[in-house]
C-alpha positions in Angstrom: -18.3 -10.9 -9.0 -14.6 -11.2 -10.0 -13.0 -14.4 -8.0 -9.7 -13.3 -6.5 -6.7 -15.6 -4.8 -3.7 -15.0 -3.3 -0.6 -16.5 -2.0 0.5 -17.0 1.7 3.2 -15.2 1.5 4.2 -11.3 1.7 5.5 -11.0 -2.3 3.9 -8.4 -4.2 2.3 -9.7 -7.6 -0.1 -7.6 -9.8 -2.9 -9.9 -10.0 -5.3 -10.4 -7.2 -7.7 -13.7 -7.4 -9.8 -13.6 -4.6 -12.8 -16.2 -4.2 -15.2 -15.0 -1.4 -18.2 -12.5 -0.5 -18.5 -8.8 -1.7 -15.5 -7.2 0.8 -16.7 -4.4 2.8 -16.0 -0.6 2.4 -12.3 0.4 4.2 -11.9 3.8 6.1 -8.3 5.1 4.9 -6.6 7.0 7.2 -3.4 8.8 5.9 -2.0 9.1 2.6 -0.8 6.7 0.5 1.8 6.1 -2.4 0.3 6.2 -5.3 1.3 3.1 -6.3 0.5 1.7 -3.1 -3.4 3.6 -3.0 -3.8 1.8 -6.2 -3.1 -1.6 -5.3 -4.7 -1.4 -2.5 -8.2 0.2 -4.6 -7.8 -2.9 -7.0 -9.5 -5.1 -4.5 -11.1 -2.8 -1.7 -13.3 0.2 -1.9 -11.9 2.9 0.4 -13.4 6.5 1.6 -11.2 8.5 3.2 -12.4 10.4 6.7 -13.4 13.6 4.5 -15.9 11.4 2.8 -17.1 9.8 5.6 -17.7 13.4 7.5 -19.4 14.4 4.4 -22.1 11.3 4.2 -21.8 10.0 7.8 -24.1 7.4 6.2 -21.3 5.0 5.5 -20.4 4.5 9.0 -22.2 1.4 9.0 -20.9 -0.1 6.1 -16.9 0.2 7.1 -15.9 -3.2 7.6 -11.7 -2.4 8.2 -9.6 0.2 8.3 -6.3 0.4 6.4 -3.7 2.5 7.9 0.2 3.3 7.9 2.1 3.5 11.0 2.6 7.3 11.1 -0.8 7.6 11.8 -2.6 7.5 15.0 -6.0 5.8 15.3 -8.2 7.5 18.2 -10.6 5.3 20.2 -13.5 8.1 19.1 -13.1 7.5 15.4 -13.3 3.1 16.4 -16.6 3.9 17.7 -17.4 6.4 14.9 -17.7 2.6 13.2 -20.3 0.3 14.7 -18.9 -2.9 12.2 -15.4 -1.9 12.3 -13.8 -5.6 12.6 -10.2 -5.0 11.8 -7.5 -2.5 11.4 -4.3 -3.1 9.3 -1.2 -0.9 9.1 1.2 -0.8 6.6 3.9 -1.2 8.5 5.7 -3.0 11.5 4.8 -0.3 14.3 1.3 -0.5 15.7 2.0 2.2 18.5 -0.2 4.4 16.6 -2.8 2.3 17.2 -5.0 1.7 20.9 -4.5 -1.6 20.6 -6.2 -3.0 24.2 -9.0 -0.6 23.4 -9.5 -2.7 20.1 -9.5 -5.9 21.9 -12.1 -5.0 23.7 -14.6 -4.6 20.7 -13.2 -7.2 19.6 -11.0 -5.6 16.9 -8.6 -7.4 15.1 -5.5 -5.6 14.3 -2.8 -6.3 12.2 0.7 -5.2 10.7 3.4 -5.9 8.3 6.6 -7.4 9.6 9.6 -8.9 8.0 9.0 -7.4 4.7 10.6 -3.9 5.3 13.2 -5.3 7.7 16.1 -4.7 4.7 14.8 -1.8 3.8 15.1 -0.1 7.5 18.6 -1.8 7.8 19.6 0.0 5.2 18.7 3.1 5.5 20.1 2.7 9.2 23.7 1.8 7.7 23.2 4.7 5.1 22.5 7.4 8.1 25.1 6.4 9.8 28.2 6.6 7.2 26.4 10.0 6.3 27.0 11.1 9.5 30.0 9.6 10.6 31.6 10.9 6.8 29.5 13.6 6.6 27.9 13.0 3.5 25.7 15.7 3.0 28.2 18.7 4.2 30.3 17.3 1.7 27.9 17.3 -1.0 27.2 21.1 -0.4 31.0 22.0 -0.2 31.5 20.7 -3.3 28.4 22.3 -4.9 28.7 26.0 -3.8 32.5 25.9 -4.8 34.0 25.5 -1.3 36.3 23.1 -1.7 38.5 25.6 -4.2 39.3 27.2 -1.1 40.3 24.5 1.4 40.1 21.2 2.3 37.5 19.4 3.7 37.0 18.6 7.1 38.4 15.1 8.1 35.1 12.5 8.8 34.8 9.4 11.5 36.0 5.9 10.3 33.0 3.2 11.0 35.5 0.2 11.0 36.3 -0.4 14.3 33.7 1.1 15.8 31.9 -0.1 19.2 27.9 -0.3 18.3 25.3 -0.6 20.9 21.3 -2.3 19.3 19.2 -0.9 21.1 16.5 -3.5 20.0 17.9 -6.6 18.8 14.9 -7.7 16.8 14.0 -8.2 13.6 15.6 -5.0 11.9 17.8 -5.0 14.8 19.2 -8.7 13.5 19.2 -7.0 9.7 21.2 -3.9 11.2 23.7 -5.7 12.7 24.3 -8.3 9.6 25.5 -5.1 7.7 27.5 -3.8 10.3 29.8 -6.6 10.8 31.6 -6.6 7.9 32.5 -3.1 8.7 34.9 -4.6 11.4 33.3 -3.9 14.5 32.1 -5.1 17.7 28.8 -5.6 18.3 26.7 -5.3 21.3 22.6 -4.8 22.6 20.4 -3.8 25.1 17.4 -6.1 26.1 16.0 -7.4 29.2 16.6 -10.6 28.2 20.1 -12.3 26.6 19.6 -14.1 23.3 21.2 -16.6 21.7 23.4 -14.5 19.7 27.4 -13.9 19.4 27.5 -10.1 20.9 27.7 -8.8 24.0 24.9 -8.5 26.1 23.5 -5.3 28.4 20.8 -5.1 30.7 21.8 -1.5 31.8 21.6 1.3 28.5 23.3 3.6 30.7 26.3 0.9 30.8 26.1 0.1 27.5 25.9 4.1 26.2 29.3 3.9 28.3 31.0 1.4 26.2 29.7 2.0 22.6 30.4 4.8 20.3 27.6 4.7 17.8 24.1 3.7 19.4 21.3 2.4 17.1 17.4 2.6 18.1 15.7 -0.2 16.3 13.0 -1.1 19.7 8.8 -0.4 19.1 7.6 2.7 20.0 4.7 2.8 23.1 4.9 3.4 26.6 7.4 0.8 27.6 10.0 3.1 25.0 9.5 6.2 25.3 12.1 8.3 26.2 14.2 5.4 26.9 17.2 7.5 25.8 17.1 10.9 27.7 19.9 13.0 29.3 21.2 10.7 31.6 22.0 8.2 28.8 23.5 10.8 25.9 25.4 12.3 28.6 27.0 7.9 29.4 26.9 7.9 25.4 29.8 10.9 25.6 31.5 14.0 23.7 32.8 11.1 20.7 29.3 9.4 20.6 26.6 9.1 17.6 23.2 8.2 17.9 21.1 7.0 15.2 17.0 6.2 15.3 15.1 4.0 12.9 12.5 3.4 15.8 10.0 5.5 16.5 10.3 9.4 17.8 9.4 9.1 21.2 12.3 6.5 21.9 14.5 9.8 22.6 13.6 13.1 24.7 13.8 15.0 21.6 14.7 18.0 24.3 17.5 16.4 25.7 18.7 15.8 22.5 18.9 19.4 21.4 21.0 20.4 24.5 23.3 17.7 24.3 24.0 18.6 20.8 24.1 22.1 21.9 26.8 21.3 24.5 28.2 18.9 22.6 27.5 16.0 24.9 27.8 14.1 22.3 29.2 14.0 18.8 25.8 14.1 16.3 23.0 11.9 15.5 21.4 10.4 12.5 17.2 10.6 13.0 14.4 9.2 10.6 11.7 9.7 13.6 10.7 12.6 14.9 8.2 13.0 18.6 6.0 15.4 16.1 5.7 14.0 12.2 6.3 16.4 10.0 9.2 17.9 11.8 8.0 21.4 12.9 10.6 24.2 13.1 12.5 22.3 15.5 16.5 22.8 16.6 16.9 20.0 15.2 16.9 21.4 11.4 19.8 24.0 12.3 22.5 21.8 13.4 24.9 20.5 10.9 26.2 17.6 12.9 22.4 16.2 13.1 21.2 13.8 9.7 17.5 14.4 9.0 15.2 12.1 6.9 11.2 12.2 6.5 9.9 8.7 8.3 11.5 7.2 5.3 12.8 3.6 6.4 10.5 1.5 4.5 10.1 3.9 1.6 11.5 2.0 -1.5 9.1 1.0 -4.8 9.8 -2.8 -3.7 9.4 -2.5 0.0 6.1 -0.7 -0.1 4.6 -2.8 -2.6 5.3 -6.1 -0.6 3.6 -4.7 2.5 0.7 -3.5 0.5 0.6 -7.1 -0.5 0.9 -8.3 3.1 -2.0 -5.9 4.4 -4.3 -6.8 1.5 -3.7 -10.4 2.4 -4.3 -9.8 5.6 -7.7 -8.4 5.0 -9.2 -10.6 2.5 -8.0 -14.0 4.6 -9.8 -12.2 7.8 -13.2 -11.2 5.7 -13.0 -15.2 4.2 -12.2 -16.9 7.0 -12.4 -14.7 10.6 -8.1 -14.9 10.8 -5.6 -12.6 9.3 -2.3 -13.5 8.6 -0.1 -11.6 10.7 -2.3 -10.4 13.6 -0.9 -7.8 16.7 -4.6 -8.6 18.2 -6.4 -11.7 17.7 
């Protein structure tokens, strides 16, 4: 058998050298990058759940399941797997995933933190200056010959701005870090104050009230969802912006569409969606409103490292009974 190692932390390399026992079979729910599928085949043999309707033999022999966090993992399909002993995401969300049913067959599950945290700032930072300077309007003024007619409309400054984290974790740490040199003032929601240099809220209905441009960066889950609903767009106001890098069912995707409808508030910025892909929704017709497809983490190097981190997460749990970055132990 090939030998195989790997290091202990989450950096991508091409060569995989690990020493240990033939790994089992992994169940792959969802589709991949190509890039990713193939790093990921390079070690593991997978079977996707069309394969394993079609020889329902290889239940038995599934040892993990390898996931991303778009996906949703039903408790029927855990018990569909009688060795099932661990489930990785590729990603930092695990709301997707029953996560107290799987500690109670004693499943570990795990995820991918800290290596996509960049990449999600970033794209948070590049929603929001397309929607405060509306980026893409602008792009299809120029492009169907508009602006040889008029002007174009005036946009939103960022500097100076009052931003409200919803989330000050991880990516909500990395969000903020780009923001400040933008000139403005920073504060979060959270139950609990930390040990940080902005302004702290334990109301989101207060804090809507004093911020223009609110940022979702919590987890997803039952705790979350629809945190932000009427009552808090409506404290957000006719000038405010919203913009989620979270998960969909953060905001009442309903209340959404009327405050935008009466303008309640001034547009929003939206990676996540309640339903993934986004079905013909109202969101898709209004021209204040920035749409992008679950794409936070969706960069060649971003990808590859938390392929990296899940793989490593899997072989140290099939060596030695611990995975690197468990949600369930």
């Amino acid at each position: 058998m090939t030998t195989h190692s790997f290091s202990g932390t989450a950096q991508p390399r091409e060569n995989h050298d690990f020493t240990s026992r033939e790994l089992p079979p992994l169940l792959k729910i969802g589709v991949f990058p190509p890039l990713v599928d193939k790093q990921i085949r390079s070690i593991f043999t997978l079977l996707d759940e069309q394969e394993l309707d079609q020889n329902p033999s290889q239940a038995t022999k599934i040892g993990g399941i390898i996931t991303r966090s778009n996906y949703r993992i039903s408790t029927e399909l855990i018990d569909r797997l009688p060795n099932l002993r661990i489930i990785t995401t590729n990603g930092v969300g695990y709301d997707g995933i029953p996560v107290d049913y799987a500690r109670q067959k004693n499943i570990v599950v795990t995820n991918t933190p800290d290596v996509l945290n960049k990449a999600v700032a970033e794209l948070a930072i590049g929603l929001l200056l397309a929607l405060l300077r509306r980026i893409p309007v602008a792009d299809q003024f120029v492009r169907t010959g508009a602006w040889a007619q008029s002007p174009f409309p005036l946009g939103t400054n960022l500097a100076g701005k009052k931003i409200g984290i919803v989330g000050l974790g991880r990516i909500g740490k990395e969000i903020v870090q780009r923001l400040v040199p933008f000139d403005v003032d920073v504060s979060y929601y959270g139950r609990r104050s930390q040990d940080v240099p902005w302004t702290h809220f334990d109301s989101l209905v207060a804090m809507a009230t004093h911020v223009d441009v609110m940022t979702l960066s919590c987890p997803g889950g039952k705790a979350t969802h629809h945190l932000v609903d009427a009552a808090i767009l409506k404290a957000l106001g006719a000038s405010g912006v919203i913009v989620n890098i979270a998960r969909g069912t953060v905001i009442s995707e309903t209340d959404l569409c009327q405050a935008l409808e009466a303008g309640t508030i001034q547009g929003a910025a939206l990676d996540v969606f309640e339903s993934e892909p986004l079905d013909d929704s109202p969101l898709r017709r209004f021209s204040n409103v920035i749409l992008s497809p679950h794409i936070g983490s969706a960069t060649v190097e971003t990808r590859r490292q938390m392929a990296e981190l899940a793989i490593q997460n899997l072989v140290s749990f099939f060596q030695t009974g611990k995975a690197i970055t468990p949600v369930v132990a």
